[in-house]
C-alpha positions as CSV (number, residue, x, y, z in Angstrom):
1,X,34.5,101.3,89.3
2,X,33.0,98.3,91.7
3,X,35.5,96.6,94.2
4,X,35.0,93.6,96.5
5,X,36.3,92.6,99.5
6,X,40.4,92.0,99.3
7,X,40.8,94.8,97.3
8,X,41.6,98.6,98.0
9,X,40.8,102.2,96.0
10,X,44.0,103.9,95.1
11,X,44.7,106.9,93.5
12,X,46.9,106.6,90.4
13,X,48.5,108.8,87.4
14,X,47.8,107.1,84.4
15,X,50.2,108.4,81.3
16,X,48.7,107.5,77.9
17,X,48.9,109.0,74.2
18,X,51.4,111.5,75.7
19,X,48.9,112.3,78.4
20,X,48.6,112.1,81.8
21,X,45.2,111.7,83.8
22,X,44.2,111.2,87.4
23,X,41.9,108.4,88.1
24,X,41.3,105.8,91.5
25,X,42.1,102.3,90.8
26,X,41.1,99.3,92.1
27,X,44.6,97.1,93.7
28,X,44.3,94.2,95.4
29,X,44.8,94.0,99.3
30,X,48.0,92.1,100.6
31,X,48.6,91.2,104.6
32,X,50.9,89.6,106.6
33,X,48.7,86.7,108.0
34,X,49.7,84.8,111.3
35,X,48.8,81.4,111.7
36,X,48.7,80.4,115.6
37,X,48.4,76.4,117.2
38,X,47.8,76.6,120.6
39,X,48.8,79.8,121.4
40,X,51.9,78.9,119.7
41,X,52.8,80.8,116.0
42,X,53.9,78.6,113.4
43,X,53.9,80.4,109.8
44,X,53.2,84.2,108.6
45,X,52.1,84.0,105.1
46,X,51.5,86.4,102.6
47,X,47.5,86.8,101.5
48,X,44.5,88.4,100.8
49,X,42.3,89.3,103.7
50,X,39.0,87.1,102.1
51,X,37.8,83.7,103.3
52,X,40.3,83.0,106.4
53,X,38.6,80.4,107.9
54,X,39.0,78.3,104.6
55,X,42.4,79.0,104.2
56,X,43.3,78.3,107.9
57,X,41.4,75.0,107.3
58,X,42.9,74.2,104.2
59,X,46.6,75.8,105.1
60,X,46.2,73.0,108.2
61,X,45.2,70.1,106.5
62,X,47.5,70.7,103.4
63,X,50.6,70.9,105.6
64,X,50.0,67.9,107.8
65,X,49.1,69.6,110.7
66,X,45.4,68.0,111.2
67,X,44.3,64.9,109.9
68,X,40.0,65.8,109.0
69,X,38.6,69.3,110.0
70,X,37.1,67.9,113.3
71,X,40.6,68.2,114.2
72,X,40.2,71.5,114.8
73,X,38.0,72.8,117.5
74,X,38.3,76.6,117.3
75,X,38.9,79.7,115.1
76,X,39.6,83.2,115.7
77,X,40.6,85.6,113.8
78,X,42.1,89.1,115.0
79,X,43.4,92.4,113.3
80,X,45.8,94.4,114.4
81,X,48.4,97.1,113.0
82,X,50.9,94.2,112.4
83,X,48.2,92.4,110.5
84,X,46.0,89.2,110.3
85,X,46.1,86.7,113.3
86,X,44.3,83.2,113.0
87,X,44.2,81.5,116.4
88,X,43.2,77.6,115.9
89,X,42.7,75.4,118.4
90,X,43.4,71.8,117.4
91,X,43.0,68.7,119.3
92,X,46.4,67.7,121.9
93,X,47.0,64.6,119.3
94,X,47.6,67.4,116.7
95,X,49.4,69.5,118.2
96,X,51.9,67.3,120.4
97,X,52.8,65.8,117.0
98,X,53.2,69.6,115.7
99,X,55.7,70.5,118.5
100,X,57.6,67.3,117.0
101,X,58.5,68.6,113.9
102,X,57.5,72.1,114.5
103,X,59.7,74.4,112.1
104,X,59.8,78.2,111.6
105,X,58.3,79.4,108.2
106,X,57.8,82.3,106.9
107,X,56.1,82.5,103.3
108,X,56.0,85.1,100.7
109,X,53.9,85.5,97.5
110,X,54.8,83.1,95.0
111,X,56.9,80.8,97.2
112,X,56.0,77.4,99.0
113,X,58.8,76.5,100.9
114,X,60.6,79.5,102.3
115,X,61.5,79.1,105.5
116,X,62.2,75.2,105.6
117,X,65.2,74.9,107.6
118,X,66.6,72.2,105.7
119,X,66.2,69.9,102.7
120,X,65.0,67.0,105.1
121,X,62.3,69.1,106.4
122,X,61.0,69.4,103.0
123,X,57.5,67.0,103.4
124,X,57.3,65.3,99.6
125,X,54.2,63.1,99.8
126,X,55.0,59.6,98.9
127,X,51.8,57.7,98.9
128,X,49.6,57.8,95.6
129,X,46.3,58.8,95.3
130,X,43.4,56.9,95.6
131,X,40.4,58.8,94.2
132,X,39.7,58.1,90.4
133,X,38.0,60.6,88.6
134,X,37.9,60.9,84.8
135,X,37.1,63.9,83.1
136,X,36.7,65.1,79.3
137,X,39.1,67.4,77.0
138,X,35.3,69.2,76.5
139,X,35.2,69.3,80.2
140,X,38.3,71.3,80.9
141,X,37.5,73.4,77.8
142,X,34.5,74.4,79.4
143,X,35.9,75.2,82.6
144,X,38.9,77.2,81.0
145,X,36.1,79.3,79.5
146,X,34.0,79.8,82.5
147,X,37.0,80.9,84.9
148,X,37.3,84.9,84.1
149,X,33.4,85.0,84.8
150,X,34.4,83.6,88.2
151,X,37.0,85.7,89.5
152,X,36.0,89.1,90.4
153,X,38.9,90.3,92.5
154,X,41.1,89.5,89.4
155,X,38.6,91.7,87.0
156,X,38.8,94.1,88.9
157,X,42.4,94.0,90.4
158,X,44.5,91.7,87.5
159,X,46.8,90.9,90.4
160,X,45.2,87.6,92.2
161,X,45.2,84.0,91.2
162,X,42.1,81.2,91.8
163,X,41.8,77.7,92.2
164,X,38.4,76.3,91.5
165,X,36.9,73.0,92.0
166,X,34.7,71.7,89.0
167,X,32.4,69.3,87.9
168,X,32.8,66.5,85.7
169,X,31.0,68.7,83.0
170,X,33.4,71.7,83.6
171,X,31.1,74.0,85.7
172,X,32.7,75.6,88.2
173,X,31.5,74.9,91.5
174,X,33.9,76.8,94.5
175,X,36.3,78.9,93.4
176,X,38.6,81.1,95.7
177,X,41.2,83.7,95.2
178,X,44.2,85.2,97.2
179,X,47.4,87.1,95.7
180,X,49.3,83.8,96.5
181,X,48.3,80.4,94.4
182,X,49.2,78.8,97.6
183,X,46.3,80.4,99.4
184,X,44.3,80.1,97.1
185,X,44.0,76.1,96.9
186,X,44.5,75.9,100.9
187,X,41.1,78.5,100.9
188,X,39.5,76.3,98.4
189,X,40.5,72.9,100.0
190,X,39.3,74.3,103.4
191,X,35.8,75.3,101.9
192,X,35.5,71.7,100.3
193,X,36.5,70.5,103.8
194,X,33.5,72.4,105.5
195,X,31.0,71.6,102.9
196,X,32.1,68.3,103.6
197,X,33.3,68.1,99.7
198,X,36.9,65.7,101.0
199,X,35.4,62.6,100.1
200,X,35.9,60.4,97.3
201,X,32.0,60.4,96.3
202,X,32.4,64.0,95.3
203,X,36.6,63.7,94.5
204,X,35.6,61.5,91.5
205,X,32.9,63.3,90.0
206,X,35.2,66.4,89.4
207,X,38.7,67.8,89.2
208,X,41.1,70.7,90.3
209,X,41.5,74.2,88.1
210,X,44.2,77.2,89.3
211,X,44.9,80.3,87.1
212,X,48.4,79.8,88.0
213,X,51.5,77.6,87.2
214,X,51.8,73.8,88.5
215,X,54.6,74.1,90.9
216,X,55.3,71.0,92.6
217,X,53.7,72.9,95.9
218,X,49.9,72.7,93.7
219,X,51.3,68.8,92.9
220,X,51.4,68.5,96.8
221,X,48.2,70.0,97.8
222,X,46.1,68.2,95.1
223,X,47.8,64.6,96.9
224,X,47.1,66.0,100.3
225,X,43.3,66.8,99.3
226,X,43.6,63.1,97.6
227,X,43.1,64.8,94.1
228,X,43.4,62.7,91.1
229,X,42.8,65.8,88.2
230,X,44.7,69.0,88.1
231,X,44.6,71.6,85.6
232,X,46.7,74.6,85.4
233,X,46.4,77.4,82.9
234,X,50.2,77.9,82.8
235,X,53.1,75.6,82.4
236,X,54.6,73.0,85.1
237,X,57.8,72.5,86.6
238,X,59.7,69.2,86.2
239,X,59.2,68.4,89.8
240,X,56.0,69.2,89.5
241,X,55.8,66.8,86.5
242,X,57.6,63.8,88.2
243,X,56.1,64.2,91.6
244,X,52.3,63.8,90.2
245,X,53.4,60.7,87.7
246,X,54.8,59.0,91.2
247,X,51.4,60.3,93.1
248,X,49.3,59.1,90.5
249,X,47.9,62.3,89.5
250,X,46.5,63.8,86.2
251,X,48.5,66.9,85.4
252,X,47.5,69.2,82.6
253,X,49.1,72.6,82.0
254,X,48.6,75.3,79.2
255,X,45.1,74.9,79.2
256,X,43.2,77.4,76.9
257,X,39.3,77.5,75.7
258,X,40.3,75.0,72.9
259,X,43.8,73.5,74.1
260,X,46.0,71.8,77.2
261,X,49.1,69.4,77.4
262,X,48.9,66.3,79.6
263,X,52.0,65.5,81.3
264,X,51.1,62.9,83.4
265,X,48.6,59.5,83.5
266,X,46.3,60.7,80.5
267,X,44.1,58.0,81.5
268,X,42.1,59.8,83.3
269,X,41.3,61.9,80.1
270,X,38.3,60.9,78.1
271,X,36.2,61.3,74.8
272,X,36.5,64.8,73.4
């Protein structure tokens, strides 16, 4: 049994047809992770312990806290006993707006928003996208297909989620995983933003796939990465729903090998 990096050998019983056996499994690794501005913390999240960098990057242009990825001029990441720390250091523009509205969060697995001190300080995007891609039901077919093949920490561990960035023929180009969905898209947003992948020449010629549900939180990070096509394996949420049909966003959930629902803008959607 193989494992890969995020993920941990653990001895387990295993009780099956009235027998029980010894064997190692393979689980995947979970950490506390720190992000710092400045010197100054600002979240602890919940995440595997792969591809930092890209989900410090992503994490900070997702929530606002930079503007491009020139923004920020340093990263360094430290382990400790505690856990993961990411030290950034981003420009004084970024960070005197930070201090401004500045909140305490602390994220688990699974939730977007914990933390948020109050219903004001939630940050709902407002302004529609503006890339334009259009992609094919034969497309996201092909992509559904493809996404197993691509995630090796969940073959081995069945506990992580991806979000991959395709092509408009549904070949998977990036994909990333983390135990969080959240982390996931910030890990793969950040490695689009350093392969210089954030512009609209490469946003319409592709679209947006996560093994997960479409919260509204995946709504928000596709707007903030000015993605026009998201497709989710599981269902959506209602916020989820309304918030892309304001953004202008194409949101597709239950997508199989041969099947997916379009909530929102099916414009986008072409020949079979």
């Amino acid at each position: 049994m193989s494992k890969c990096l995020g993920s941990k050998k653990h001895s387990v019983n295993v009780w099956s047809g009235k027998k029980i056996s010894e064997r190692d499994d393979i689980v995947a690794e979970e950490y506390p992770i720190a992000l710092v501005f400045n010197g100054i913390s600002h979240a602890v999240m919940m995440g595997s312990p792969n591809d930092l960098e890209s989900f410090s990057i992503g994490f900070s242009l997702n929530e606002g806290i930079v503007n491009s990825i020139e923004d920020i001029h340093d990263i360094e990441i430290k382990q400790s006993d505690a856990g993961l720390e990411i030290s950034l250091r981003i420009s004084n523009q970024c960070f005197a707006d930070l201090k401004d509205r500045r909140r305490s969060l602390v994220g688990r697995t699974g939730c977007g928003i914990c933390g948020t001190e109050s219903l004001e300080k939630l940050r709902i995007p407002t302004e529609p996208i503006s890339s334009e891609a259009n992609v094919s039901h034969s497309a996201i077919n092909n992509a559904v297909r493809q996404l197993r093949k691509y995630q090796p920490l969940q073959e081995i561990t069945g506990s992580v989620h991806g979000a991959a960035w395709c092509s408009k023929k549904g070949e998977i180009i990036e994909l990333l995983e983390d135990v969080g969905r959240h982390n996931a898209l910030d890990k793969l947003i950040g490695t689009l933003a350093i392969k210089k992948m954030l512009v609209e020449e490469h946003l319409n010629n592709g679209f947006l796939l996560v093994s997960s549900r479409a919260s509204y939180e995946m709504v928000q990070k596709a707007s903030a990465a000015n993605i026009s096509v998201l497709v989710a394996v599981s269902a959506p949420t209602t916020l989820a729903i309304d918030m892309a049909d304001s953004l202008g966003i194409t949101l597709i959930g239950f997508a199989r090998e041969t099947r997916h629902v379009c909530y929102s803008h099916m414009r986008r959607l072409g020949s079979l």
